[in-house]
N, C-alpha and C positions, 0 to 999 in steps of 0.2 A: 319376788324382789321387794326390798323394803320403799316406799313410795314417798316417807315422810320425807323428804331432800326435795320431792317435785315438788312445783306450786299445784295449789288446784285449780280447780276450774269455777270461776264463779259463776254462778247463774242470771244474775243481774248485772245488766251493765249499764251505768249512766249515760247521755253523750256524750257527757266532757271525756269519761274514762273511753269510750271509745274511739272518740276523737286523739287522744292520749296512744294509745294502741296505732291508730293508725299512725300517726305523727313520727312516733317509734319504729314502727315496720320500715320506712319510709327513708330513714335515717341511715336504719342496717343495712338495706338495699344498695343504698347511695354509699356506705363503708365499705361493703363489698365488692363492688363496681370498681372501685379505687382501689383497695388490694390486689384485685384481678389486674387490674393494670399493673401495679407496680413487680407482680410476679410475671407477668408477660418481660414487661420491662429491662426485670435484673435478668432472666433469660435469655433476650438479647444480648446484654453483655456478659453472658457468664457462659458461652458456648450452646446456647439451646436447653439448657439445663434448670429446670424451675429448681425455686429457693425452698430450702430442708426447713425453716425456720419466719418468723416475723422480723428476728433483727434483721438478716441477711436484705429485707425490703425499706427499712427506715430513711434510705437517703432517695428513694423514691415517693415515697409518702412524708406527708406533714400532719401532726397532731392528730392520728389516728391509733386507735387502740388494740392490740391485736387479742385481748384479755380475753374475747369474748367469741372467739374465732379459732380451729383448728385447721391443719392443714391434712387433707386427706389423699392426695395426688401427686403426684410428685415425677422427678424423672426426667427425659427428653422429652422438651415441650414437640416434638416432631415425631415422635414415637406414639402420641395420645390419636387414636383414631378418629375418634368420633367425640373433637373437643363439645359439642352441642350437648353432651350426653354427661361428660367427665365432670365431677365434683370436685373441684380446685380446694373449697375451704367452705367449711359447716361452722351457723354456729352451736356451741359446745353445749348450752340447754336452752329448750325452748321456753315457750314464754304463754300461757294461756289464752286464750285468743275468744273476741265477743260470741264466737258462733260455737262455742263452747269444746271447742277445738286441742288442741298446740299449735303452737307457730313455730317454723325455724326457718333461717333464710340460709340459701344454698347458693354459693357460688359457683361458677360453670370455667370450664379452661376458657372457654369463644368470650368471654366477661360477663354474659348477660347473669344475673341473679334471678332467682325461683322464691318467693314466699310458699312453700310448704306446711300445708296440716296436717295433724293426725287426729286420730281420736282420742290414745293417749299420748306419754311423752316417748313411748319406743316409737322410735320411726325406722326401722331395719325392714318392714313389710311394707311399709312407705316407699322406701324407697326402690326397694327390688318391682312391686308396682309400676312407679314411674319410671321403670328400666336407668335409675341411673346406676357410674359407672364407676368405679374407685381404681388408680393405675397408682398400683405402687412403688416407689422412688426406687427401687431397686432393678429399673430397664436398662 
């Protein structure tokens, strides 16, 4: 695969840039968390049935961006087994991380969010690894 699209990995990191990074991680966690709610939410009132999309969540959320976020679960939120496990919304590319890593932060059905590394920016062995779960909207 052509790589030039990924960032690299720098090898030096200052503490401001690291500080920067975390500050960042931080943010995404805390955007996540709030999408996770507000997809809980619209599921509430839309029969059990999590949201196909970001607008379908906007009048649950305020001034958050979903640009940066996909949706990879879907379906009857009462059909997901093992919400601890389920990946609600990833985001869409990672991010280089000080420990010379990727970063990408995963969202869960239960709300909680996961900062995940990899070594490079494929995280498909990553995640089969961390046994997570992907439930496709079509239950």
């Amino acid at each position: 695969k052509n790589s030039s699209h990924h960032p690299q990995v720098k090898l030096q990191w200052t503490p401001a840039e690291k500080e920067s990074f975390q500050q960042e991680s931080i943010a995404r966690m805390n955007e996540g968390r709030q999408w996770a709610l507000a997809a809980i939410k619209f599921a509430d009132d839309h029969g059990n049935i999590l949201p196909t999309n970001f607008r379908q969540m906007k009048t649950y959320v305020s001034n958050l961006l979903a640009s940066n976020w996909e949706i990879v679960s879907g379906g009857s939120l009462s059909g997901i087994a093992t919400p601890a496990q389920t990946v609600l919304f990833r985001e869409k590319e990672s991010r280089p991380s000080p420990d010379g890593k990727f970063a990408k932060a995963y969202v869960f059905v239960d709300g909680h969010v996961e900062m995940v590394h990899s070594p490079d920016y494929e995280f498909a062995a990553v995640e089969q690894q961390n046994g997570f779960l992907i439930q496709p909207a079509n239950n």
